[in-house]
DSSP file (Angstrom, degrees, kcal/mol; ACC not computed):
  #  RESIDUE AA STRUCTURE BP1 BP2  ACC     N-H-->O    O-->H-N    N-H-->O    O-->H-N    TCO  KAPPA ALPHA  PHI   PSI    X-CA   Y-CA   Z-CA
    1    1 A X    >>        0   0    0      0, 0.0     4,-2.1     0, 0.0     3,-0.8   0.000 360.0 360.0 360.0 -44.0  124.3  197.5   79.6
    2    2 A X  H 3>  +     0   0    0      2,-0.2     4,-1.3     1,-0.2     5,-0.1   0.826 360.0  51.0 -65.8 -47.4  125.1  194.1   80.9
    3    3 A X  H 3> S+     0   0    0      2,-0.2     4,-2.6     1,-0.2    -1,-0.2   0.679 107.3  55.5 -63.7 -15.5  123.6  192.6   77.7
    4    4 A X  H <> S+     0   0    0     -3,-0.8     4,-0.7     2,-0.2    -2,-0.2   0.868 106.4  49.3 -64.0 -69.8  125.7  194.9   75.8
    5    5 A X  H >X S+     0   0    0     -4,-2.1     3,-1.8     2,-0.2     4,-1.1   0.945 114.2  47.0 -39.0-104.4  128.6  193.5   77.6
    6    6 A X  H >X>S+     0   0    0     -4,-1.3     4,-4.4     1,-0.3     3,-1.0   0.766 108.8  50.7  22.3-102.6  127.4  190.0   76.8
    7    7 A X  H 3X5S+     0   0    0     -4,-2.6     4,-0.6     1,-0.2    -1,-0.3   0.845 108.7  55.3 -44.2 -10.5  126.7  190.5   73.2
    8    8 A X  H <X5S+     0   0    0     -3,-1.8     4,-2.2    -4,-0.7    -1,-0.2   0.987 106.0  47.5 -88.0 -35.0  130.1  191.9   72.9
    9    9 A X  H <X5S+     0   0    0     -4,-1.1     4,-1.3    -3,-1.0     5,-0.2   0.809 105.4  59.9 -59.7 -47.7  132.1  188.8   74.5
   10   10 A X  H  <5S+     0   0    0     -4,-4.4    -2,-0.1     1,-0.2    -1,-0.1   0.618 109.1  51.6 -76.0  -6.9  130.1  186.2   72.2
   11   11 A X  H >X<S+     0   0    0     -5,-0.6     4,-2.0    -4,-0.6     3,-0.6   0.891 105.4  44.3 -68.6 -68.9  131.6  188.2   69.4
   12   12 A X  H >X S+     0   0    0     -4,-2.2     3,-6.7     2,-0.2     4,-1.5   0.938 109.6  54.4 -46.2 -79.9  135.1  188.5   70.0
   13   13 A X  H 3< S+     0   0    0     -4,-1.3    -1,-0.2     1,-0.3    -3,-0.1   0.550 109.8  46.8 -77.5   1.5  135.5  185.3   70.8
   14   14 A X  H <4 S+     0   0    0     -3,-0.6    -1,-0.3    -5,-0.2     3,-0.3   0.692 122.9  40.3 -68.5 -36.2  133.7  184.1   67.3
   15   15 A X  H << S+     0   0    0     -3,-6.7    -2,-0.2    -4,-2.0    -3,-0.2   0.846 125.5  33.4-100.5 -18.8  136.0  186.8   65.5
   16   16 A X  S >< S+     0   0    0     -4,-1.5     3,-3.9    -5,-0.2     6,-0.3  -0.003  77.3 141.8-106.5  25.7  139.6  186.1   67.7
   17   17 A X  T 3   +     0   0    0      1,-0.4    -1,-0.1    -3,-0.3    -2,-0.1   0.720  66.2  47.1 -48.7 -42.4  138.6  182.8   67.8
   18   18 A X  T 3  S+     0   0    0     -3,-0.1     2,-0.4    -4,-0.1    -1,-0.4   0.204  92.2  96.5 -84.1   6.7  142.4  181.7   67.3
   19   19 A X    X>  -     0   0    0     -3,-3.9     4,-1.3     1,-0.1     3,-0.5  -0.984  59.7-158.7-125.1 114.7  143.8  184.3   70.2
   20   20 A X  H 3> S+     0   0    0     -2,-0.4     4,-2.8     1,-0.2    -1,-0.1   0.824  89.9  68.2 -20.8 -62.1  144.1  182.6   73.4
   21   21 A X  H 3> S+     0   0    0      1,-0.2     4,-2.0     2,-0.2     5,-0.3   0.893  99.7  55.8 -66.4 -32.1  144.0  186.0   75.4
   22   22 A X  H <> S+     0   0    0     -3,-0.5     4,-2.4    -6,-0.3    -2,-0.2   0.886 104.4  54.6 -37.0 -47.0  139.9  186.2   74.1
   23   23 A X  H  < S+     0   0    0     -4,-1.3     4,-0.2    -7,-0.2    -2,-0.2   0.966 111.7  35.9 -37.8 -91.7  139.3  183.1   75.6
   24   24 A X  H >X>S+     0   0    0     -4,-2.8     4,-2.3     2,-0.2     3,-1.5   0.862 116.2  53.4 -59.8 -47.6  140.5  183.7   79.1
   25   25 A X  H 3X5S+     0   0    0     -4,-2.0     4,-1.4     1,-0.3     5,-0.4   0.979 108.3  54.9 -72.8 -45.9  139.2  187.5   79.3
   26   26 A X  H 3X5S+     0   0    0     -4,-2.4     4,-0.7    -5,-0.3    -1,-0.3   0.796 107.2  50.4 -18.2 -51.1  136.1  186.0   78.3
   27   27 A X  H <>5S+     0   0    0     -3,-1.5     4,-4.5    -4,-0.2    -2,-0.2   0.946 105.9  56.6 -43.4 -71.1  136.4  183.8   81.2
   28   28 A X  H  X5S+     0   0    0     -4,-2.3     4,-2.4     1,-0.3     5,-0.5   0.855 101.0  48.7 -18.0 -59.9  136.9  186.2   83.1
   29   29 A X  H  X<S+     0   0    0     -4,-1.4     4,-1.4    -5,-0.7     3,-0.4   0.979 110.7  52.8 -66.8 -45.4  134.0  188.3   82.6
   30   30 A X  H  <>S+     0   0    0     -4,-0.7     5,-2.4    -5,-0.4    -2,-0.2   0.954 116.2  44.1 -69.8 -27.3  131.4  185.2   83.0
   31   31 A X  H  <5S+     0   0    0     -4,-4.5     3,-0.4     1,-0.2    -2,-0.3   0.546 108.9  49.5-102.5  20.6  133.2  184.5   86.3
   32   32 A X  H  <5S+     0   0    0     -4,-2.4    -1,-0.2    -3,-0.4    -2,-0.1   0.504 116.0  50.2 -57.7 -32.5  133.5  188.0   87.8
   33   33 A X  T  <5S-     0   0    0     -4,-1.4    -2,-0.2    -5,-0.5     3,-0.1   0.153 118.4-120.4 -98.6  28.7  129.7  188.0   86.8
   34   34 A X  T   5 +     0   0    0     -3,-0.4     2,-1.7     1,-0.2     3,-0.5   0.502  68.1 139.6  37.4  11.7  129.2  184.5   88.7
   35   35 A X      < +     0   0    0     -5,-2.4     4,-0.4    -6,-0.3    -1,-0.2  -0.751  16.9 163.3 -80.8 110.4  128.1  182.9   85.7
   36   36 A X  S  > S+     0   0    0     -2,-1.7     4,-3.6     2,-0.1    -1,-0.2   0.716  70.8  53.9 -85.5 -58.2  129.9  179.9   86.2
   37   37 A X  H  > S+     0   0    0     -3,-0.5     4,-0.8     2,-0.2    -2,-0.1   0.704 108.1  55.0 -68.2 -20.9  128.0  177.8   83.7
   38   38 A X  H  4 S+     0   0    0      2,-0.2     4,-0.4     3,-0.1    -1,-0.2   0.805 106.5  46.3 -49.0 -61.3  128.8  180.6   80.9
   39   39 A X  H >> S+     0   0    0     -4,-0.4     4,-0.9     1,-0.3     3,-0.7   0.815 107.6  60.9 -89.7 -14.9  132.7  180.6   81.3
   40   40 A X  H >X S+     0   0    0     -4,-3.6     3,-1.3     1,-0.2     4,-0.6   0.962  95.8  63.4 -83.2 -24.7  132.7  176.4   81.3
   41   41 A X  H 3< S+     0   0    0     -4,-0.8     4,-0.3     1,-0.2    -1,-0.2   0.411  93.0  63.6 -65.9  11.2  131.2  176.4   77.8
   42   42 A X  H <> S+     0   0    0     -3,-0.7     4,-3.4    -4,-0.4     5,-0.3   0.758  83.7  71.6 -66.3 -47.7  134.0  178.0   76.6
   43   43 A X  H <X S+     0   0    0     -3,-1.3     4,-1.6    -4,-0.9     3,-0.4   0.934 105.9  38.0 -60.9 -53.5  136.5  175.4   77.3
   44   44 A X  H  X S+     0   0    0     -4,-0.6     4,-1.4     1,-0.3    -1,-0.2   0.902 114.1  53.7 -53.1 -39.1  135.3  173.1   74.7
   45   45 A X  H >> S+     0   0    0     -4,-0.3     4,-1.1     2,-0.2     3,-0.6   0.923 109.9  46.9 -66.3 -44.4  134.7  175.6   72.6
   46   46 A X  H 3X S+     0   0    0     -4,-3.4     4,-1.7    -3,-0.4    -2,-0.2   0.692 110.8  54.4 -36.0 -37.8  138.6  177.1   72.9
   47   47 A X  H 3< S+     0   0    0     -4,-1.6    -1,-0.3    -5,-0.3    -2,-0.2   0.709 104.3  53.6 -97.5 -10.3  140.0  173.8   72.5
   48   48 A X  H << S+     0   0    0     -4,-1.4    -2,-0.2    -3,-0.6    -1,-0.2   0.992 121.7  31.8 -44.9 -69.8  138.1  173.4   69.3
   49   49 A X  H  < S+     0   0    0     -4,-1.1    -2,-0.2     2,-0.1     2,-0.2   0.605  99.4  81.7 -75.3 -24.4  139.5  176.4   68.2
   50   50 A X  S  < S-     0   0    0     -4,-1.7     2,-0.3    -5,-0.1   -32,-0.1  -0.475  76.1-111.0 -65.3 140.9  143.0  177.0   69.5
   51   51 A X    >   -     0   0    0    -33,-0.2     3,-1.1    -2,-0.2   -31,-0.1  -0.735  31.6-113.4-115.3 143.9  146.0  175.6   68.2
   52   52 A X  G >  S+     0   0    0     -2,-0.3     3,-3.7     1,-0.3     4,-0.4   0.797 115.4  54.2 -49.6 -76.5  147.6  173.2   70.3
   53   53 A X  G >  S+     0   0    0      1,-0.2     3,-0.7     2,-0.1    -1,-0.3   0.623 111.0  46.6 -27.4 -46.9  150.7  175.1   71.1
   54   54 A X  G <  S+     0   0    0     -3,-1.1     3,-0.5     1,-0.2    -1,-0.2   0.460  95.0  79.5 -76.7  -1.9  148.4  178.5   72.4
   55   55 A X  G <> S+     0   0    0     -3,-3.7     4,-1.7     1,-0.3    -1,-0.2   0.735  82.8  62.7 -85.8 -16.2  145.9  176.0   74.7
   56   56 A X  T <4 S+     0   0    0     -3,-0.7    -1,-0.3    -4,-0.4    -2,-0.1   0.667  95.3  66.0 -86.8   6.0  148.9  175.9   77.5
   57   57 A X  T  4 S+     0   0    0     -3,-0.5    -1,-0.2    -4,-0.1    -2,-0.2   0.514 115.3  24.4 -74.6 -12.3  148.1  179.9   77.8
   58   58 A X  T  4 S+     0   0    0     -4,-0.2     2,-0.4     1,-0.2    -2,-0.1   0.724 123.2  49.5 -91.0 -69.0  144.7  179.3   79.1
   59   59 A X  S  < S-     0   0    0     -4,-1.7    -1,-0.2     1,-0.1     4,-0.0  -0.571  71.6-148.2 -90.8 117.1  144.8  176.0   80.7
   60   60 A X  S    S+     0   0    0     -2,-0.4     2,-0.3    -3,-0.1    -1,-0.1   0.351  70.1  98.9 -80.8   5.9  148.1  175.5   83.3
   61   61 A X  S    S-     0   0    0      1,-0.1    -2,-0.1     2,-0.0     5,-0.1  -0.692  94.1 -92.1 -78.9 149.5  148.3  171.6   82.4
   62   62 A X    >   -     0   0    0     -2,-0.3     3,-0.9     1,-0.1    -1,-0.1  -0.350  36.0-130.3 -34.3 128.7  150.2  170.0   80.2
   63   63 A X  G >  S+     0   0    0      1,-0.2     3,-2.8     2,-0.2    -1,-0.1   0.847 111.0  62.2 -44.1 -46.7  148.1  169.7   76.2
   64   64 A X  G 3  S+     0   0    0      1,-0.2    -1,-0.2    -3,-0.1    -2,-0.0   0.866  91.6  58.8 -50.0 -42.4  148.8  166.1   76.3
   65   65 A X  G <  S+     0   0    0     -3,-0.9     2,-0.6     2,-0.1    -1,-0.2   0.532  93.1  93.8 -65.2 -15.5  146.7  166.0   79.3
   66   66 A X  S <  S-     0   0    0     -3,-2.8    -3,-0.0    -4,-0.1   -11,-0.0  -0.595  77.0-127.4 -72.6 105.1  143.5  167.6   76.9
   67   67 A X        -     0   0    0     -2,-0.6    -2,-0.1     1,-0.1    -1,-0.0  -0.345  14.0-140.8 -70.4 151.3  141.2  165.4   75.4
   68   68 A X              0   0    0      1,-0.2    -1,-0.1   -20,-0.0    -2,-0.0  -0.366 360.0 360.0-105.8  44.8  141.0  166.3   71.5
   69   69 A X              0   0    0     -2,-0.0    -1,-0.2     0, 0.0    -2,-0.1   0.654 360.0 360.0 -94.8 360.0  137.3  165.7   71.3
């Protein structure tokens, strides 16, 4: 079930790749499930994919402050 779970999060956020609110409920899920190391290989991957304007709905800094790497 838990792999279920899994597989189902590394989906969305390949097919809503561009919706902010995947991202964080993504987060979410790796850190309720103490996968720590999970939910920080999202942020790079988010800011790939997120348009500038939607990155200050995850992250409570300033964009300006985001490296564009």
């Amino acid at each position: 079930m838990i792999q279920a779970a899994e597989d189902i999060w590394t989906k969305a956020v390949k097919k809503f790749s561009a919706h902010s609110d995947v991202w964080t409920k993504a987060a979410e899920y790796w850190f309720k499930k103490d996968d720590v190391d999970s939910a920080r290989e999202l942020l790079p991957r988010s800011l790939k994919s997120l348009d500038k304007s939607k990155r200050e709905l995850i992250f409570p800094f300033p964009s300006d402050r985001v490296s564009d790497s």
